[in-house]
C-alpha positions as CSV (number, residue, x, y, z in Angstrom):
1,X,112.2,108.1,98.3
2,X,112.5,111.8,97.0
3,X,109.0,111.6,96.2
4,X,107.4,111.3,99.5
5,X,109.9,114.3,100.8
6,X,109.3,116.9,98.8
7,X,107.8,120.2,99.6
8,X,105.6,120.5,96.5
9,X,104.2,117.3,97.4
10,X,103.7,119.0,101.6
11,X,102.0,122.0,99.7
12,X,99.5,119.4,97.6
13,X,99.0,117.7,100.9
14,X,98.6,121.0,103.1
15,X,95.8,122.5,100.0
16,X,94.0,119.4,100.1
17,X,93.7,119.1,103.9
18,X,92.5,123.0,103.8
19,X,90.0,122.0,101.0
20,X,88.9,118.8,102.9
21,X,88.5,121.1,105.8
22,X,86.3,123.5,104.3
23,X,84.1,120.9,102.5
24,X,84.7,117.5,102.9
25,X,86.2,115.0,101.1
26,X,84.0,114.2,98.3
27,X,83.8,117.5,96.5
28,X,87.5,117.4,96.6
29,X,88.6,117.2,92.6
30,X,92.0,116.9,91.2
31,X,91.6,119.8,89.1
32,X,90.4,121.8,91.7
33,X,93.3,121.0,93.8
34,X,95.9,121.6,90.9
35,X,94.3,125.0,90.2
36,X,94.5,126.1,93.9
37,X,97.9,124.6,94.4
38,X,99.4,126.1,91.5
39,X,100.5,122.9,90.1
40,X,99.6,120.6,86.8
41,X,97.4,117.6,87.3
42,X,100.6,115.5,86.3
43,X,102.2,117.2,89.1
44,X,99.5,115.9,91.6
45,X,99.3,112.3,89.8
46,X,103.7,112.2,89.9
47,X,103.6,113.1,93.7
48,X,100.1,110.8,94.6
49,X,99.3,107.6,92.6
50,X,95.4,108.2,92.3
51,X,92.6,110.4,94.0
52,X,92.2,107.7,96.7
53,X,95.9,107.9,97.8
54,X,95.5,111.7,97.7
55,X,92.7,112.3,99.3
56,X,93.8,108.9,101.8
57,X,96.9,110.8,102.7
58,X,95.2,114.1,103.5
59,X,92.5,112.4,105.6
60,X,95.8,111.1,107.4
61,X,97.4,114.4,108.2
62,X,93.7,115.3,109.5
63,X,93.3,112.4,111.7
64,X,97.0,113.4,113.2
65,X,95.3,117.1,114.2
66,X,92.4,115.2,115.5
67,X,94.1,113.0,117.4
68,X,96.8,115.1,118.9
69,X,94.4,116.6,122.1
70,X,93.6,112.7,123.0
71,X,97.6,111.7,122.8
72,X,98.5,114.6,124.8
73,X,95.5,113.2,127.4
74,X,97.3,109.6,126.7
75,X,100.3,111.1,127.9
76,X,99.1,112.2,130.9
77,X,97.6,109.3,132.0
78,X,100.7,107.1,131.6
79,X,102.6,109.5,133.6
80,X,100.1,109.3,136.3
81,X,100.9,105.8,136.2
82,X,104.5,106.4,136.1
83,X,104.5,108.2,139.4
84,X,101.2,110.3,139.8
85,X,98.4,109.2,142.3
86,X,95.6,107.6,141.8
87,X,92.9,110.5,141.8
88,X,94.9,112.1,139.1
89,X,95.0,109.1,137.1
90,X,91.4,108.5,137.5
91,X,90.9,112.7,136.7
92,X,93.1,112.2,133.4
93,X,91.4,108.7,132.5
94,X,87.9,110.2,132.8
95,X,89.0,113.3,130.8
96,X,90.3,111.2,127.9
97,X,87.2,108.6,127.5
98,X,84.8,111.8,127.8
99,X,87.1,113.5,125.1
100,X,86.8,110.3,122.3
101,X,83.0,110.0,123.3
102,X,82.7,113.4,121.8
103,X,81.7,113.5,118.5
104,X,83.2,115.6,116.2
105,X,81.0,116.7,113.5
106,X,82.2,118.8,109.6
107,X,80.4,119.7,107.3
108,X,77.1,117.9,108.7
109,X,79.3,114.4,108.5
110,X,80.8,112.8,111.3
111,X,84.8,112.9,110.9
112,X,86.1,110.4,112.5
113,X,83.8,107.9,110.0
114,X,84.4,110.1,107.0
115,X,87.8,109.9,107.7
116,X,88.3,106.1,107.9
117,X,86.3,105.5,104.8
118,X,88.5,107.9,102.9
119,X,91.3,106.0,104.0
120,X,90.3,102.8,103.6
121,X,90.3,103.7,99.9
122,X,93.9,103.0,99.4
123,X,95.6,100.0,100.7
124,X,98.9,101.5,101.8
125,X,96.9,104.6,103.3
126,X,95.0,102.2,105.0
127,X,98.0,99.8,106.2
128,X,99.5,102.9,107.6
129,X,96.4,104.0,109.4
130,X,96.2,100.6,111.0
131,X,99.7,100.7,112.1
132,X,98.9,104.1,113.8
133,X,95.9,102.9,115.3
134,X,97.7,99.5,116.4
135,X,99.9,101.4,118.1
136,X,97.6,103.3,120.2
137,X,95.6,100.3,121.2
138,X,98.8,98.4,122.7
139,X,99.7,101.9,124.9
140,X,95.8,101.5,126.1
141,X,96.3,97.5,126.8
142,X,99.5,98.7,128.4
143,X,97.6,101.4,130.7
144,X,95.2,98.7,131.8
145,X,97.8,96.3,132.7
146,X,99.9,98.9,134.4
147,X,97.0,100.1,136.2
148,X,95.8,96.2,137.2
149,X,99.1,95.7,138.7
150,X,98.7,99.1,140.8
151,X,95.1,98.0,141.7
152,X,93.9,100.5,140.2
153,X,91.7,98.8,137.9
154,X,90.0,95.2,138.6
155,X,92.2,92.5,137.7
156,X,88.7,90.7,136.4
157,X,88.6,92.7,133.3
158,X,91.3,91.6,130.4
159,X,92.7,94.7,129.1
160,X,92.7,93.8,125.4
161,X,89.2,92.8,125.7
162,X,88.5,96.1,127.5
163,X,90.4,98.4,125.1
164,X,89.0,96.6,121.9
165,X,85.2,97.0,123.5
166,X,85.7,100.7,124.1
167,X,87.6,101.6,121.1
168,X,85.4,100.1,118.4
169,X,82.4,101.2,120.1
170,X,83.5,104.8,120.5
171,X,84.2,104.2,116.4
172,X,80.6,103.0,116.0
173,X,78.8,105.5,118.4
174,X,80.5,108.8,115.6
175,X,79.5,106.3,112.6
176,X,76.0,106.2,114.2
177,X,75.7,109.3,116.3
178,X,72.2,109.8,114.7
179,X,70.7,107.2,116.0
180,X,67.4,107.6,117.7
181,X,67.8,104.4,119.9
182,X,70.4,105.4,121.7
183,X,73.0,108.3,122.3
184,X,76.0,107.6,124.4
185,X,77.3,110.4,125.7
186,X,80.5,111.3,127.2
187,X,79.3,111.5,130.6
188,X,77.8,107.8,130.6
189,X,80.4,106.5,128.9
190,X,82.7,107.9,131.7
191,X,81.0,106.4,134.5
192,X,80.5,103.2,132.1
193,X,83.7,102.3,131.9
194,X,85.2,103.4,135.3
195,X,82.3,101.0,137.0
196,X,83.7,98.0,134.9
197,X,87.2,98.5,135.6
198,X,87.0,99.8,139.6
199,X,89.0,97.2,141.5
């Protein structure tokens, strides 16, 4: 579709992550947007079918920069599996599960829950972000299971029981960061999870 390609569209997309960037999300306004992209409201409304979807789509492009440093980890620790030994694929599993245990924190909100109300707003935003997301659970099921079959990892621990139990509770621990029961940090959570799945 023409629409989705263009480069005014990019340039809406690239003002509104910058203004998301700077202030968050919900001080984010059409018109502001138009004005700073040099572009009619109708312009922004042709190109993105409501706020949500704009806003949704931004969030999107934000997550993608977010996500990039704990791919490139991903990355690593596959290869390790590929053909690396096991000390560095225990020194590149550590470093990733430290690295999403981090909180990352804008504008006095955390992002990572900002970001997946935003795109929850928007049904195809939100399809799309699970499709991303789906995608990077089944390379973690498939690290566990690689790294079963190495014995690398305990073969007592199911790896899509595993990955779901560490990935929603990293989500919950930036949703409630705050709390004043309990902070997980990135240190326990390392040794956490390498004492459950040590053969």
């Amino acid at each position: 579709m023409a629409r989705r390609d263009s480069k005014v569209k990019q340039h809406i997309l690239d003002t509104v992550v910058a203004m998301i960037g700077e202030t968050g999300s919900s001080s984010v306004h059409v018109a502001d947007v138009a004005r700073r992209a040099s572009v009619g409201i109708p312009t922004i409304y042709y190109h993105f079918d409501s706020r949500a979807r704009l806003i949704g789509e931004a969030q999107s492009v934000r997550y993608e920069e977010t996500i990039r440093p704990v791919r490139e980890l991903m990355d690593e620790v596959e290869k390790t599996l590929a053909g690396g030994s096991e000390d560095d694929f225990w020194d590149a599993v550590n470093r990733y599960v430290a690295l999403v245990w981090t909180p990352r924190q804008a504008h006095g909100k955390y992002e990572v829950g900002t970001l997946l109300l935003d795109d929850s707003l928007d049904s195809d935003v939100r399809d799309e972000m699970f499709n991303v997301m789906n995608r990077e659970y089944r390379r973690w099921v498939a690290v566990v299971v690689a790294a079963q079959d190495r014995g690398w990892f305990t073969s007592r621990v199911d790896g899509e029981s595993l990955t779901s139990l560490f990935w929603s509770a990293s989500v919950g621990q930036h949703l409630a960061t705050s709390s004043a029961y309990k902070t997980l940090t990135p240190e326990l959570m390392v040794g956490l999870f390498r004492d459950i799945v040590r053969a």
